[in-house]
N, CA, C and O atoms as CSV, one atom per row, in Angstrom:
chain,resi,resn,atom,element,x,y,z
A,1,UNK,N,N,-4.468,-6.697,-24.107
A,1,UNK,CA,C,-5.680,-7.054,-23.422
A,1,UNK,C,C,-5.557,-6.613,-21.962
A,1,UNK,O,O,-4.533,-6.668,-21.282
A,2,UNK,N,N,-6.710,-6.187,-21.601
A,2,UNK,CA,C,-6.796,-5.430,-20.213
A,2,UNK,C,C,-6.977,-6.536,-18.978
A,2,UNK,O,O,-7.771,-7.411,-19.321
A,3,UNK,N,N,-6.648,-6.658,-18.135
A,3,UNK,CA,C,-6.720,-7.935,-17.282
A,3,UNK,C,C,-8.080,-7.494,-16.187
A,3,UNK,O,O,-8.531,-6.385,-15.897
A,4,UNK,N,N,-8.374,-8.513,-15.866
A,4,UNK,CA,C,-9.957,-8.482,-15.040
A,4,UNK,C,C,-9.829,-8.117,-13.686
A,4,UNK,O,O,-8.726,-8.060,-13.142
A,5,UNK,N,N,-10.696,-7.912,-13.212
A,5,UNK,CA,C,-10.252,-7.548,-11.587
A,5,UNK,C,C,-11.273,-8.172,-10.642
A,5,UNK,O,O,-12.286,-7.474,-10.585
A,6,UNK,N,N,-11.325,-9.216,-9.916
A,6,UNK,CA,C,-11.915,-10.117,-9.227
A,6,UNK,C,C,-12.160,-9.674,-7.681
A,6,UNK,O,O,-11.312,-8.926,-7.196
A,7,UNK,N,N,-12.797,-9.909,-7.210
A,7,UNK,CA,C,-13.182,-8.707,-5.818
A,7,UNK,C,C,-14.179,-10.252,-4.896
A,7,UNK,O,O,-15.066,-10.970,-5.358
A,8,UNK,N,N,-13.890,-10.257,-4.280
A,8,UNK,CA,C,-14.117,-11.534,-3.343
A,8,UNK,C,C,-15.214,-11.172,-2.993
A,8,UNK,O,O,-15.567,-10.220,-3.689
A,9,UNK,N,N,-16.305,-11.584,-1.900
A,9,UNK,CA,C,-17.663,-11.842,-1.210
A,9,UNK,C,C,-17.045,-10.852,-0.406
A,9,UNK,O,O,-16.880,-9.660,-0.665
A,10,UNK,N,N,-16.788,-11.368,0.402
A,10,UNK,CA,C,-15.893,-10.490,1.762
A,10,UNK,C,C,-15.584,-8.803,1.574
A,10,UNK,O,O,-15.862,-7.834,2.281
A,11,UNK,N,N,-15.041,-8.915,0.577
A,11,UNK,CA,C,-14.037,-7.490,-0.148
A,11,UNK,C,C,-15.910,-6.933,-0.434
A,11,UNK,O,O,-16.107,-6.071,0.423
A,12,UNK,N,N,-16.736,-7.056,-0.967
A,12,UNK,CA,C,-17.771,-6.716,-1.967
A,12,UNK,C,C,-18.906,-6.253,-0.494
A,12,UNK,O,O,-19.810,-5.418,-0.508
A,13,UNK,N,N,-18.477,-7.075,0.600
A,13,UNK,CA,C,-19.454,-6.919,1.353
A,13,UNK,C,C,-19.303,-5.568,2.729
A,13,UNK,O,O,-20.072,-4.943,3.459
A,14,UNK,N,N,-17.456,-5.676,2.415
A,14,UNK,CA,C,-16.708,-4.381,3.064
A,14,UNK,C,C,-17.377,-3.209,2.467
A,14,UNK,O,O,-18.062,-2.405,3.099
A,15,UNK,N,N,-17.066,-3.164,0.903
A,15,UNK,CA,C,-17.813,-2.283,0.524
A,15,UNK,C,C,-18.727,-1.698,0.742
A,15,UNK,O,O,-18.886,-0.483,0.863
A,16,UNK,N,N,-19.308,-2.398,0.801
A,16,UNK,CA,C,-21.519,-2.092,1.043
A,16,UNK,C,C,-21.272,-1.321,2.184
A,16,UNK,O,O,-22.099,-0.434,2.396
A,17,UNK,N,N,-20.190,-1.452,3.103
A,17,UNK,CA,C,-20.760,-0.689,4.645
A,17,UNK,C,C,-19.850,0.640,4.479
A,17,UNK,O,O,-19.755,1.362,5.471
A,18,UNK,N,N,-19.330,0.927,3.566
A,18,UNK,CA,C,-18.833,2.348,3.545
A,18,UNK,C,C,-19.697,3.362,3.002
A,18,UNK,O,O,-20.492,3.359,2.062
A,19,UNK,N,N,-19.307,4.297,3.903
A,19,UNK,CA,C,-20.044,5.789,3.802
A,19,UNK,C,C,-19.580,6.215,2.652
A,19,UNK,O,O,-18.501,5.784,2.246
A,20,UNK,N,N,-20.334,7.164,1.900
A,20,UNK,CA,C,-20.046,8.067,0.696
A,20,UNK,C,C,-18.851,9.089,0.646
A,20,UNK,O,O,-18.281,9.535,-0.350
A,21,UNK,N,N,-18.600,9.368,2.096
A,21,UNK,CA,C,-17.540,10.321,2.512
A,21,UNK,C,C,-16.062,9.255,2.286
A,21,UNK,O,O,-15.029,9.752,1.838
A,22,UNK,N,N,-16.147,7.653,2.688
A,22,UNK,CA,C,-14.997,6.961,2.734
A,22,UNK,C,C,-15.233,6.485,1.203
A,22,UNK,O,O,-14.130,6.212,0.730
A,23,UNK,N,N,-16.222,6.294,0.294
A,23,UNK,CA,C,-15.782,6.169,-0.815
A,23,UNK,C,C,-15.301,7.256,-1.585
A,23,UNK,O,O,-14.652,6.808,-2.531
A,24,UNK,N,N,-15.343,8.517,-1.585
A,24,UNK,CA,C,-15.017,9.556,-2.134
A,24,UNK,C,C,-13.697,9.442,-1.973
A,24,UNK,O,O,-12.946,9.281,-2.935
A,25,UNK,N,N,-13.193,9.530,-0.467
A,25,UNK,CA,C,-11.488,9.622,0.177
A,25,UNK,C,C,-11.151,8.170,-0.891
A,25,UNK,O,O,-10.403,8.381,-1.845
A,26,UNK,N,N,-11.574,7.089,-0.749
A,26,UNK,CA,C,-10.916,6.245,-1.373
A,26,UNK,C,C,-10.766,6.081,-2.858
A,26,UNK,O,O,-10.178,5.160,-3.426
A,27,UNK,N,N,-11.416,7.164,-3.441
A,27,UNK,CA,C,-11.271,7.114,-5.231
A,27,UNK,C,C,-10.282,8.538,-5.433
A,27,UNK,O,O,-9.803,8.628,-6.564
A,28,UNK,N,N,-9.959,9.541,-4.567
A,28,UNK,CA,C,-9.565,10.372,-4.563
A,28,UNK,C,C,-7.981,9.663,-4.448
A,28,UNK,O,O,-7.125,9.633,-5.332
A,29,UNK,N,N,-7.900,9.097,-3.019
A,29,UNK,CA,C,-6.385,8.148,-3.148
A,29,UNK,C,C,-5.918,7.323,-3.987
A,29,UNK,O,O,-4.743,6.959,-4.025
A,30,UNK,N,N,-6.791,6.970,-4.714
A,30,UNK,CA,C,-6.494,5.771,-6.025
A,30,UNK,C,C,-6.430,6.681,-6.971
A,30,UNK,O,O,-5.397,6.487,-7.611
A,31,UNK,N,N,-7.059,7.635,-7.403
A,31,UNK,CA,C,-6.354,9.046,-8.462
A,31,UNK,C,C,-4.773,9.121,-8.074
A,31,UNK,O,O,-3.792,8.819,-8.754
A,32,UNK,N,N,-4.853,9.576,-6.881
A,32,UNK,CA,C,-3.722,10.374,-6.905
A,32,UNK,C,C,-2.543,9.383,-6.905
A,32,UNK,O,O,-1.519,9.876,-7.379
A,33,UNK,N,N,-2.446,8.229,-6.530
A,33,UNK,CA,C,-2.134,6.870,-6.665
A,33,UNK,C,C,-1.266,6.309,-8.007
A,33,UNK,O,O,-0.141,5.847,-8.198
A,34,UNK,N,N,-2.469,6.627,-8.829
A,34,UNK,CA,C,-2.678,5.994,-10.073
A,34,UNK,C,C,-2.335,6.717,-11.177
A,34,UNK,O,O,-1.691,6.269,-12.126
A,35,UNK,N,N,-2.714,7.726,-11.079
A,35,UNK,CA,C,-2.994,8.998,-12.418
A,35,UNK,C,C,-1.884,10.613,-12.011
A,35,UNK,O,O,-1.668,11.534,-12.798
A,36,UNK,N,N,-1.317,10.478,-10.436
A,36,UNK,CA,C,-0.798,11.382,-10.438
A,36,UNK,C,C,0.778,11.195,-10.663
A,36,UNK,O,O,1.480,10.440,-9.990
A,37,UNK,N,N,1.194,11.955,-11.654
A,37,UNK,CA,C,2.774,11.921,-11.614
A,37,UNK,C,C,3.846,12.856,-10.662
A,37,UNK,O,O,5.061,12.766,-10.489
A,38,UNK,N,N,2.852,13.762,-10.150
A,38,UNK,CA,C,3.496,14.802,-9.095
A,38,UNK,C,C,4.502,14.347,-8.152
A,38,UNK,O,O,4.727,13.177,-8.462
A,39,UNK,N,N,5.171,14.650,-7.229
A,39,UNK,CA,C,5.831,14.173,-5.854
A,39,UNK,C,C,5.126,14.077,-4.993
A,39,UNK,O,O,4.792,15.093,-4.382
A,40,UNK,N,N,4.608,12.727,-4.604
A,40,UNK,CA,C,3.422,12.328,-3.071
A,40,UNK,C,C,4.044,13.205,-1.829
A,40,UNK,O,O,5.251,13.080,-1.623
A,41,UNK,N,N,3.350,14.007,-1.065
A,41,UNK,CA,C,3.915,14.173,0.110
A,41,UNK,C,C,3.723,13.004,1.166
A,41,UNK,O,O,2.865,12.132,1.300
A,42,UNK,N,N,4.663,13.282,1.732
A,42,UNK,CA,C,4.774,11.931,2.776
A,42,UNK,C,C,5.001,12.612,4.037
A,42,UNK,O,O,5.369,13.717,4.438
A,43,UNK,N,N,4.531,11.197,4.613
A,43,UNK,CA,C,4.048,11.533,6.286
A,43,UNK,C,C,5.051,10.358,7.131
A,43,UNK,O,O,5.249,9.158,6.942
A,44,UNK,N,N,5.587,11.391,8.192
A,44,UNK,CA,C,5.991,9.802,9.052
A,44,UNK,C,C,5.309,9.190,10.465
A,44,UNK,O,O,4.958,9.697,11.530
A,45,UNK,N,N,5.309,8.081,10.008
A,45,UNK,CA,C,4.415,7.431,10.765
A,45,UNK,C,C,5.345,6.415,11.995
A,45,UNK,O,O,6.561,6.241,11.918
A,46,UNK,N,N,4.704,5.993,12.784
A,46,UNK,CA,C,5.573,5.058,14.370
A,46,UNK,C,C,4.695,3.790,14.218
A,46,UNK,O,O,3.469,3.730,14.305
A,47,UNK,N,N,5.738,2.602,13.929
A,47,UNK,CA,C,4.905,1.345,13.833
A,47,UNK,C,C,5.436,0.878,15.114
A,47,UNK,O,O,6.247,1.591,15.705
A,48,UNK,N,N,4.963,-0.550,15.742
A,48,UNK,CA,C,5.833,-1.468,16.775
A,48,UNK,C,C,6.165,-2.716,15.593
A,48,UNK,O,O,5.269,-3.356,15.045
A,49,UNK,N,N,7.370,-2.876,15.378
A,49,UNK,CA,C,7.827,-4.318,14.526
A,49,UNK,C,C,8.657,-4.938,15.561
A,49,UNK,O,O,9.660,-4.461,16.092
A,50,UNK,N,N,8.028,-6.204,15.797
A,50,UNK,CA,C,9.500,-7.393,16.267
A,50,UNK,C,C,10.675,-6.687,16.150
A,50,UNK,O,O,10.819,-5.997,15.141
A,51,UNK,N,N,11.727,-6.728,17.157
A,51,UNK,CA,C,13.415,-6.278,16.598
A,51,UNK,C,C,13.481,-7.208,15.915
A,51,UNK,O,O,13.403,-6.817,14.750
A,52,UNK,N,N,13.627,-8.692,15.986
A,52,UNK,CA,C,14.110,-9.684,15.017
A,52,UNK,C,C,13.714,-9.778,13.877
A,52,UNK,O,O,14.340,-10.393,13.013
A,53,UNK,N,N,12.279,-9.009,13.617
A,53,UNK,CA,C,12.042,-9.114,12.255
A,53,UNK,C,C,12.286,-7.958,11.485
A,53,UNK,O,O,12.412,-7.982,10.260
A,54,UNK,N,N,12.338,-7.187,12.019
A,54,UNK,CA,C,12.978,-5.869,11.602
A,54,UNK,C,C,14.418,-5.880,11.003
A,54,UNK,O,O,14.744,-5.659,9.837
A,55,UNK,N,N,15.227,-6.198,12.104
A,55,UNK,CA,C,16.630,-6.814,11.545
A,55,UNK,C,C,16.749,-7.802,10.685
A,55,UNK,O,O,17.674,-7.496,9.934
A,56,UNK,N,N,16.293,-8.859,10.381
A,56,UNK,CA,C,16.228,-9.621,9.338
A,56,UNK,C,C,15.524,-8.846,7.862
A,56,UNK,O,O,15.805,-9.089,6.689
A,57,UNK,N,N,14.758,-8.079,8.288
A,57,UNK,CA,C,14.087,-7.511,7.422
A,57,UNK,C,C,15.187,-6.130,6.062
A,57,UNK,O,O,15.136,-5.851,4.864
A,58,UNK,N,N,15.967,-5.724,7.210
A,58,UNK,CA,C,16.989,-4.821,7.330
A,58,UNK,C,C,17.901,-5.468,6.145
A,58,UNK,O,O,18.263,-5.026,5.055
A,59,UNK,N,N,18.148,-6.864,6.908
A,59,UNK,CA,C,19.685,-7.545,6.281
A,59,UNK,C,C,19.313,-8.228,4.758
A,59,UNK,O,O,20.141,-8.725,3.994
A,60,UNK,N,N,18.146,-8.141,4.576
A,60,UNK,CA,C,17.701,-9.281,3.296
A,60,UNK,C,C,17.441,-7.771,2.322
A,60,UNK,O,O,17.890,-7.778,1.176
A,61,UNK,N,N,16.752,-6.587,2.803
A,61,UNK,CA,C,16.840,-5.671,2.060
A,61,UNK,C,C,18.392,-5.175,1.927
A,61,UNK,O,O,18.585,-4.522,0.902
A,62,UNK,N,N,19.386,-5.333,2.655
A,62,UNK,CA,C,20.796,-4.669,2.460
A,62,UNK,C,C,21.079,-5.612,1.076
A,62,UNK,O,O,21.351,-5.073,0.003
A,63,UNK,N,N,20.992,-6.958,1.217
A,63,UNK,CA,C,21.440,-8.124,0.383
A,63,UNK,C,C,20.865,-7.334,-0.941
A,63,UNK,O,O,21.585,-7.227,-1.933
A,64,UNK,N,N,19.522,-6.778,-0.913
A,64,UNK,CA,C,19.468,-7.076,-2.293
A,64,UNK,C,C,19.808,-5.358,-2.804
A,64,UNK,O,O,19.352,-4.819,-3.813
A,65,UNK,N,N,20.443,-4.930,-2.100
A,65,UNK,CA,C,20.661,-3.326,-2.519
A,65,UNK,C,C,19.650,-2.581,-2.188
A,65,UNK,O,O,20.023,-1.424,-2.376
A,66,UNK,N,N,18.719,-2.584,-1.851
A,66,UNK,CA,C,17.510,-1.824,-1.461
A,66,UNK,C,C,17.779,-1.284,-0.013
A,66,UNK,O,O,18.562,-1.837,0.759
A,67,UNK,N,N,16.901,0.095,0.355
A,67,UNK,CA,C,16.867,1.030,1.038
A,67,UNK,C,C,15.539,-0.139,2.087
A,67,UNK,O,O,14.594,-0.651,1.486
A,68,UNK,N,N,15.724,-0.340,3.466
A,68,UNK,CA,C,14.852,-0.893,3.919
A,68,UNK,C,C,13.442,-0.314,3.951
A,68,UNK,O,O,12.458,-1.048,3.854
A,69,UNK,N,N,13.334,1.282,4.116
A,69,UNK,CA,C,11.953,1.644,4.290
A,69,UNK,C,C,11.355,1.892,2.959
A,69,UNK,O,O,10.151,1.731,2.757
A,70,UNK,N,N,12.579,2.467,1.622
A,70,UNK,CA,C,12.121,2.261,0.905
A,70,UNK,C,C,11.124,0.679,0.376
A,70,UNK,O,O,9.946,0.594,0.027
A,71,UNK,N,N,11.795,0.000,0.462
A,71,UNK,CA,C,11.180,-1.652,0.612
A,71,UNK,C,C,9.704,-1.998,1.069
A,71,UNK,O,O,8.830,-2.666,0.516
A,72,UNK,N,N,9.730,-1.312,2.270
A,72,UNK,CA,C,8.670,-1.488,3.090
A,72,UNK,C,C,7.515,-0.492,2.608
A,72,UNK,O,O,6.480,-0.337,3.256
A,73,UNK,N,N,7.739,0.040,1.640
A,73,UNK,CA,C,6.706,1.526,0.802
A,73,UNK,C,C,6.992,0.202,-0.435
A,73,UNK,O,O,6.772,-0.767,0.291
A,74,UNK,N,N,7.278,-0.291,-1.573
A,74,UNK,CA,C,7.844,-1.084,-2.416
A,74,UNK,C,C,5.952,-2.154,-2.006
A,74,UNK,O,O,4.941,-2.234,-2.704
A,75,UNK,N,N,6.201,-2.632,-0.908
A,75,UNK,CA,C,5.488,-3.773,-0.905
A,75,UNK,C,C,4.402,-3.281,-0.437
A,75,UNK,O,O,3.373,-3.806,-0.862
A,76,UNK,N,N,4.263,-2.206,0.509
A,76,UNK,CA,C,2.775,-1.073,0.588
A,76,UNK,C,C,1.993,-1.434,-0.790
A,76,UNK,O,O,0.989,-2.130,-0.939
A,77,UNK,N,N,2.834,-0.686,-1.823
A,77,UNK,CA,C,2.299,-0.240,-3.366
A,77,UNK,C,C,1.892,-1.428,-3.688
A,77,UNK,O,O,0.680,-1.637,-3.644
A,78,UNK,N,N,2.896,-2.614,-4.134
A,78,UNK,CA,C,2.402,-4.143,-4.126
A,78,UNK,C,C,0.810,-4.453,-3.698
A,78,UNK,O,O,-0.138,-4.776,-4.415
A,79,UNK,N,N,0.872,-4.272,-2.524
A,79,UNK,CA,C,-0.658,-5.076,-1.551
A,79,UNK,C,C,-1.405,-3.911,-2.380
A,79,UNK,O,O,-1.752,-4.278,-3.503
A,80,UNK,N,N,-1.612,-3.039,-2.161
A,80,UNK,CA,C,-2.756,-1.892,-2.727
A,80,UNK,C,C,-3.195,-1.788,-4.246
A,80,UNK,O,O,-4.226,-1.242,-4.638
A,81,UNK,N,N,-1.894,-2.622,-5.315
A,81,UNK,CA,C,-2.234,-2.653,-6.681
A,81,UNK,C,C,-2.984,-3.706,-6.495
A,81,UNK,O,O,-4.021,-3.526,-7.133
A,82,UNK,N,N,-3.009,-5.061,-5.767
A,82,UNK,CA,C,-3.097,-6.022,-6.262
A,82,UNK,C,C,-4.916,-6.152,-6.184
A,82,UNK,O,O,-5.484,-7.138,-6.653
């Protein structure tokens, strides 16, 4: 059984104010997302994180064997399936 997908007031009302050009980009990224098995090219990007949370962030990903940025792409994918 296929599970449902529930989309809030808020989320439904974001919608409504996007242009045809940002819904296109955004079904195009959910293809390639979703349906592509290829190698994603990747981009690097410059965030500002807390040092302290960064380092904690660091040491709890060392704990569990995980690559920290990998991690931080890990829970990207997470928020965007959900």
């Amino acid at each position: 059984m296929k599970s449902v997908q529930r989309f809030s007031k808020e989320y439904l009302k974001h919608c409504k104010k996007m242009t045809p050009k940002q819904i296109i980009c955004f079904l195009e990224d959910f293809r390639k997302l979703h349906l592509g098995k290829e190698k994603q090219k990747s981009k690097l990007i410059s965030i500002k994180i807390p040092e302290i949370m960064l380092n904690s962030f660091k040491l709890k990903a060392e704990r569990a064997g995980a690559r920290y940025q990998t991690q931080i792409k890990v829970l990207m994918e997470e928020w965007l399936n959900k």
